[in-house]
N, C-alpha and C positions, 0 to 999 in steps of 0.2 A: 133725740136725747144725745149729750154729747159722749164723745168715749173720754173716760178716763185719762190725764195725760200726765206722767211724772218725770221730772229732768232735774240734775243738778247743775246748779251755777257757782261757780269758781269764781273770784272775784280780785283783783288786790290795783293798789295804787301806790304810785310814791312820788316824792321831792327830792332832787338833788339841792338842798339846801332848806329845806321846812322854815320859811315857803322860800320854793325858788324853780328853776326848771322841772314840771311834773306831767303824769301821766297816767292813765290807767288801761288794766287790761280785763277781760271776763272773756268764759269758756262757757258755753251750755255743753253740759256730757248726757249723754244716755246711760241711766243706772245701771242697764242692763248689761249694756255690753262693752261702758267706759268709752266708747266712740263719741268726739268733738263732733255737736251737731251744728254749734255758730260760734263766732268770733266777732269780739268787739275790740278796740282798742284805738286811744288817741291823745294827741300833746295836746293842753290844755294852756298852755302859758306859764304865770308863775302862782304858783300855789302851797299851800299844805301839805304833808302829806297826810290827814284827817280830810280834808277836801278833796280828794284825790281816791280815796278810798271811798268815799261815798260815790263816785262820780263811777266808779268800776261798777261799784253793785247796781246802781241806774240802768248803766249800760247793759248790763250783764240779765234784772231782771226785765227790760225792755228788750232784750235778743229774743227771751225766752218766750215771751207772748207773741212775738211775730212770728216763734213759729209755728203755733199753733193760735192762729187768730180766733177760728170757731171755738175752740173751748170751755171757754168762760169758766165757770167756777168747778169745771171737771179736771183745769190744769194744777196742779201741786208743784211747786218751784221749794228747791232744797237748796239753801245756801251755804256755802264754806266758806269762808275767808278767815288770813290767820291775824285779823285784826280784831284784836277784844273790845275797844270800842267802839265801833259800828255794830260786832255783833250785840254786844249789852243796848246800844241802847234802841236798835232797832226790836230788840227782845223786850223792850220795855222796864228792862231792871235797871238801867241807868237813867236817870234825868237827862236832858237836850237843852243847855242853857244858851250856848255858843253862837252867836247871830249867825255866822256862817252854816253852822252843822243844819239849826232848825229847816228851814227850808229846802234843804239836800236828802235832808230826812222825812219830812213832807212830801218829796218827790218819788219818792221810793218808794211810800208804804200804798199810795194812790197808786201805782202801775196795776197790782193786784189786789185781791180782795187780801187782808191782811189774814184771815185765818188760813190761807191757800201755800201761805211763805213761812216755810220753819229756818232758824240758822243755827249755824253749828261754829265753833272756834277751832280751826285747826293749826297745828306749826308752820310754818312757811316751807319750809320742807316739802312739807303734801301739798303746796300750791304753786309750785314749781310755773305750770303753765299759763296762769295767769301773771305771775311774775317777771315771766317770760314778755308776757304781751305788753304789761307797762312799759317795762326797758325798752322794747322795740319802737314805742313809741316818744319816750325821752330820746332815744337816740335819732329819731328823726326830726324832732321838734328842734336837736342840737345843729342837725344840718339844716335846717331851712325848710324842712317838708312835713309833710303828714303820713300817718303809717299806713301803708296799702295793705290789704291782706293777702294779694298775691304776690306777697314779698317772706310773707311769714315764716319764721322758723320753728313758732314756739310749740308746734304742735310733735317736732322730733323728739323729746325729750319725752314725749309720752304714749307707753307701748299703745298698739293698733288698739287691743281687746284689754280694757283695764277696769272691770265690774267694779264699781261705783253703789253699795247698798245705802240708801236713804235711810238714816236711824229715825227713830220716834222722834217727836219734840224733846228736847233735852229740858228738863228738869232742874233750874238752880243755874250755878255758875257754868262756865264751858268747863268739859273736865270733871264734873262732882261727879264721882261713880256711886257716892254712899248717899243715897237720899234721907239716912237719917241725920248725916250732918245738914241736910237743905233744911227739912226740917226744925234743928235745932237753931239754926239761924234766923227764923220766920218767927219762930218763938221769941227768939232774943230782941226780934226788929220789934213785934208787935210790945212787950216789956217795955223798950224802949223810947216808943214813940218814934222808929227813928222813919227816915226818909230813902230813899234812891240816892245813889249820888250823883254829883254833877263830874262827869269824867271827858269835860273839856279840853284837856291837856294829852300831852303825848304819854307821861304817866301820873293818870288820874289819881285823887285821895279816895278813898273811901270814907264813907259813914257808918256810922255803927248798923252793923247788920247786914250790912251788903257785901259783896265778892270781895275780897281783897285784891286787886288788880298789882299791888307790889306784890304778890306770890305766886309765881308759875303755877300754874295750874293743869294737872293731868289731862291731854285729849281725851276725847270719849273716841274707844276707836268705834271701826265701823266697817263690818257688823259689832254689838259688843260680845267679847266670851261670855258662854254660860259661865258661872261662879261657883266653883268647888263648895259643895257641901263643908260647914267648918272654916273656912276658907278664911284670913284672916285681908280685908283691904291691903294697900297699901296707903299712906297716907303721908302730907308731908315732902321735903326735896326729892327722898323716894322714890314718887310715886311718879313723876314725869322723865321718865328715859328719850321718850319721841322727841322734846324739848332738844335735846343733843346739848354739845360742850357748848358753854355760853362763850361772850366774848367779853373776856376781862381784861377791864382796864383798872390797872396799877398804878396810882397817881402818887409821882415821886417831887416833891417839893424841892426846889433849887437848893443847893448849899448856901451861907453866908454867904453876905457881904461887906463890906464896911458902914452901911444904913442900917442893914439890919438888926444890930445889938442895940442902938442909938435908936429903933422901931419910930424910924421916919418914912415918909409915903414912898416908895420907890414903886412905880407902874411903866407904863411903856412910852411916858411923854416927859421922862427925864434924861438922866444921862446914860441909863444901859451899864450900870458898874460890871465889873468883874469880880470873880469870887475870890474873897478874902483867904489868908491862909490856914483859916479854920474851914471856911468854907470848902475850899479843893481839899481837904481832912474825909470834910462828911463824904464828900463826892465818891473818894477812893472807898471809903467805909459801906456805903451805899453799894458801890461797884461788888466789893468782895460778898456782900449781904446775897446779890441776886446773882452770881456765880456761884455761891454753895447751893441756893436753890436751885438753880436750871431751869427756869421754867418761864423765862420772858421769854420771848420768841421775834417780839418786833420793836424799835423804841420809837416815838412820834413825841418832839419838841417841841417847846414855843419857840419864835425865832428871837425871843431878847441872850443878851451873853450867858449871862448866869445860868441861864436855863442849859444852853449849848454846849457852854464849859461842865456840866454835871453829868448831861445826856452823854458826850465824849467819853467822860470816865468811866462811864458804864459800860457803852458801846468799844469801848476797846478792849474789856474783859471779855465780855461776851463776842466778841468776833460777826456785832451786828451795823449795819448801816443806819444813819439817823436820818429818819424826814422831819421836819419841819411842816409847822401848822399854823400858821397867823390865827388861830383861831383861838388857842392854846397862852395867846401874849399876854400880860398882867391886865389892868385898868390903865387908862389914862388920867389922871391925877387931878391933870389940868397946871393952877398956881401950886397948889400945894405940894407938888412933886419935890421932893427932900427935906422937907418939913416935919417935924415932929408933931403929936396931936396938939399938944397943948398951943404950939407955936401957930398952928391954923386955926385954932379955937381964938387967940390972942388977935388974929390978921384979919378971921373970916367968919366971927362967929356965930354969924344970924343964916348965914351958906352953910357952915357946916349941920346947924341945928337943920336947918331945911333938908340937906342929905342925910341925916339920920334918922329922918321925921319917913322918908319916901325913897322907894328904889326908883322911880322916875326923875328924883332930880338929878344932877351932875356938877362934879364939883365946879369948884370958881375957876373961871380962865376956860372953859370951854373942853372940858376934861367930859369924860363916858360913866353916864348913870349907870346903878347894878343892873339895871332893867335892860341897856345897850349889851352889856359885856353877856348878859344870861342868854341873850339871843345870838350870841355868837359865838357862845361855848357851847349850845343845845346844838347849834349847828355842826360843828365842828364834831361833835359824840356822835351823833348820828353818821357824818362819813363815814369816822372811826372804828365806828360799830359795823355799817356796813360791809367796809372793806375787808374788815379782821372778824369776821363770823368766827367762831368757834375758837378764837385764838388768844393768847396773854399779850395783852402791848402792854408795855411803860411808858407812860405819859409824865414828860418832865416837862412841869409848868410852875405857876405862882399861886400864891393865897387862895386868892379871889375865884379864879379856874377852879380850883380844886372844891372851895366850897360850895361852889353853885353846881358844880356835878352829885355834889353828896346832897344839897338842898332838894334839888330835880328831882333825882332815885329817890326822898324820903317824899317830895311832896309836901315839902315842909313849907312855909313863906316865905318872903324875902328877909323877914328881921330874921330867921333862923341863920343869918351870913353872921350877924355880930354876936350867938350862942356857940362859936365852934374855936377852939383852941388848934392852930397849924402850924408847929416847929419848923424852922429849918433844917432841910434833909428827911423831915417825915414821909412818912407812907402810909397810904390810904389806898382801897380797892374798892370797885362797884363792880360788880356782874350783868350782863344783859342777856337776857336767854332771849329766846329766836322768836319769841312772841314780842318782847318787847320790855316785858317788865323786869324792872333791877332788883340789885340784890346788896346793899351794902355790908362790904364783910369787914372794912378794916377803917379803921379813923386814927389819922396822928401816932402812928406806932415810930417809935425811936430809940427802942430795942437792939437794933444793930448800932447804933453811933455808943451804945458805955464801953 
C-alpha cells in the first residue's frame, strides 16, 4: 500500500515581449516544513507569456512525480500560481479554445490523475521563487545558455522553514471567501444558460456567470481564518489588500498640433509636427494639473515630437527624467498621413471601407493595421507594467495607443477603437494589480485645460 504523499508546486512563467524571449520556473515545497524539495526551470525560445506559464506547471507538476515515482494515486500535488488563467482553466471554469493553450493543457492534466491536483490563485508576491526561477532562466536564454541549477539563486529569497498549509479545493472563483455569492452565480449561470468562458487573452472577457477576471480578486489565504461570529465579509476593492498598490498607468494625450483642429491623419509615417501654440497651452496646463496632484512618480514617451514636447513640459515641473518607448508611437498611416477623412474616403475609398470593415487590414501605401499597432502597445504595457510594479507612470502617447490600452483592460473588440471620444491634452488611467487584471478608472478627462 503506498504512503500518502502531499507537496506543493509553485509555478510561474514569462515573456519579455508576449511572445518574445521567455521562460519558466517551478519549486516543489514540503507543506510541512516550507523546504524546496526540486527545482525546475528553463529558456524556451520565443513565446507567450500564457505559454510559458503552462510550460512552468508541466515542469513543476512532472518534478513532483519523480519524486515520488511509487505513489501513484497516494500523491496529492497542490498548486499555486498567481496566474488566473491557467489556474481557471485547468480548474475547469474556463473554457480552452486557444490552439496553443489546448495541448499545454492536455499535458498537464495527463501527468497526474486529475482528482490528485487541486490549484489555487495566488499574488505574485507569494510566488516570489518561482519567479525567481523564470528570470534566471530568461536571463540565461539572453546569454546564450541554459539555466543550470547549480548556479541558482532563487532559493535565497526564501526562509529555510516556511510551512506551506495546503487549503481544501477552493470553491468558485480564486479568492471567493463567501460561497454564497458562488452560489448565487451558479444560479444566475444556470438562469442564464450561460457557458465558461473563453479566457484566451492576457485579459480574458467574461460570460455571464463566470468570474470576472477584470476584478481583482481576494486570495484565499492559507491556512484560511476562522470567521468571527457576526462577522461581516469584506467584499469589493476592499477586500484584496495581499493584491498590493497596482501599477498605474496615466495615459496623457499629446497637446495640439497644426493637423489636429483640421482632424487629418497624423501617425508615425508622416512628418512628426510640433506642437501648435495651443498645444504647448495644454502641455503647460497638463504640467500644473499633475504637480498639484503629486503623485506621478515616472513619465514613459512615445518617441514622435509632440509627444516629447508635452512629456518635457511635465517632466520639468515634476523634476522627472523622460524614457522613451517606440511602443508607445501613433499608427502609421501609410498614404493617408495628413489627409482629412473625407479626403481619403475621396482618394481611397474601397481601402478605407476595407480598414473599417477589419483591424487586420492596413491602410493604403503600406501603413500598420490596428491589429499591428495592438500587438505592440500590449507589448509595450506589459514592460511598463512590469518595470513600474506598484507605481504611477504617465504615459504621453497618441489616439490610437491610448485607445487600445482602454480596449485591452475592457476586453472590448476592435470596433470598440472607433466608440471612444480622445481630446487633445486628455487624460485617461487603467490600473494593473499584481495578478494582472485592469482597472479602468478615467476616460478623456479635460477638466484641467478650462
Amino acid at each position: 500500500m503506498s504512503v500518502a504523499r502531499q507537496v506543493v508546486v509553485e509555478a510561474d512563467g514569462g515573456s519579455r515581449g508576449n511572445p518574445g524571449p521567455a521562460g519558466y520556473g517551478a519549486v516543489v515545497i514540503d507543506p510541512a516544513t516550507g523546504e524546496p524539495l526540486a527545482e525546475a526551470a528553463e529558456y524556451i525560445g520565443v513565446a507567450t507569456n500564457n505559454v510559458a506559464e503552462y510550460r512552468g506547471l508541466i515542469a513543476g507538476l512532472t518534478a513532483a512525480k519523480a519524486l515520488f515515482p511509487d505513489a501513484g494515486d497516494a500523491l496529492w500535488v497542490h498548486v499555486r500560481m498567481d496566474s488566473k488563467l491557467v489556474v481557471e482553466q485547468m480548474s475547469g471554469r474556463w473554457k480552452i479554445k486557444h490552439p496553443d493553450m489546448k495541448p499545454l493543457a492536455a499535458r498537464a492534466a495527463a501527468i497526474l490523475p486529475p482528482s490528485s491536483v487541486t490549484y489555487e490563485w495566488i499574488p505574485r508576491a507569494q510566488n516570489k521563487h518561482a519567479d525567481r526561477l523564470a528570470n534566471e532562466a530568461m536571463d540565461a536564454g539572453r546569454d546564450g545558455r541554459q539555466w543550470e541549477a547549480s548556479a541558482s539563486t532563487a532559493a535565497l529569497d526564501t526562509p529555510a522553514a516556511r510551512p506551506v498549509t495546503t487549503p481544501p479545493p477552493v470553491q468558485g472563483p480564486p479568492g471567493d471567501q463567501v460561497a454564497g455569492a458562488a452560489r448565487a452565480r451558479a444560479a444566475l449561470a444556470a438562469a442564464r444558460g450561460a457557458t465558461a468562458p473563453e479566457a484566451d487573452a492576457l485579459f480574458p472577457v467574461p460570460e455571464a456567470g463566470a468570474p470576472d477576471p477584470t476584478v481583482p480578486a481576494a486570495p484565499t489565504p492559507a491556512p484560511a481564518p476562522a470567521r468571527t461570529a457576526g462577522a461581516t465579509p469584506q467584499t469589493g476593492w476592499g477586500s484584496a489588500p495581499d493584491l498590493g498598490a497596482p501599477a498605474t498607468l496615466v495615459l496623457l494625450r499629446h497637446g495640439e498640433t497644426a493637423l489636429t483642429p483640421e482632424k487629418r491623419f497624423s501617425g508615425s509615417g508622416g512628418t512628426d509636427p510640433e506642437l501648435s501654440a495651443t498645444g504647448r497651452d495644454q502641455a503647460e496646463r497638463a504640467a500644473g494639473h499633475f504637480t498639484a496632484l503629486g503623485t506621478v512618480q515616472e513619465i514613459v514617451s512615445s518617441p514622435l515630437r509632440r509627444c516629447r514636447e508635452t512629456a518635457a513640459a511635465v517632466a520639468a515641473r515634476l523634476g522627472l527624467d523622460v524614457r522613451i518607448d517606440e511602443g508607445l508611437r501613433e499608427t502609421d498611416f501609410g498614404a493617408w498621413e495628413g489627409l482629412t477623412f473625407g479626403e481619403v474616403r475621396e482618394r481611397y475609398g474601397d481601402d478605407l471601407t476595407a480598414w473599417l470593415a477589419s483591424p487586420d487590414t492596413a491602410p493604403t501605401g503600406g501603413g500598420e493595421s490596428f491589429a499591428e499597432v495592438a500587438e505592440r502597445v500590449a507589448a509595450a504595457r506589459d514592460r511598463i507594467v512590469a518595470r513600474y510594479a506598484g507605481r504611477t507612470v504617465l504615459l504621453v502617447t497618441h489616439v490610437t495607443p491610448i485607445k487600445t490600452l482602454v480596449r485591452l483592460a475592457l476586453g472590448a473588440p476592435p470596433e470598440a477603437l472607433f466608440r471612444m471620444e480622445l481630446s487633445a491634452a486628455s487624460i485617461s488611467t487603467v490600473a494593473y494589480y499584481s495578478d494582472g487584471n485592469p482597472s479602468v478608472r478615467l476616460l478623456n478627462d479635460t477638466s484641467h485645460l478650462r
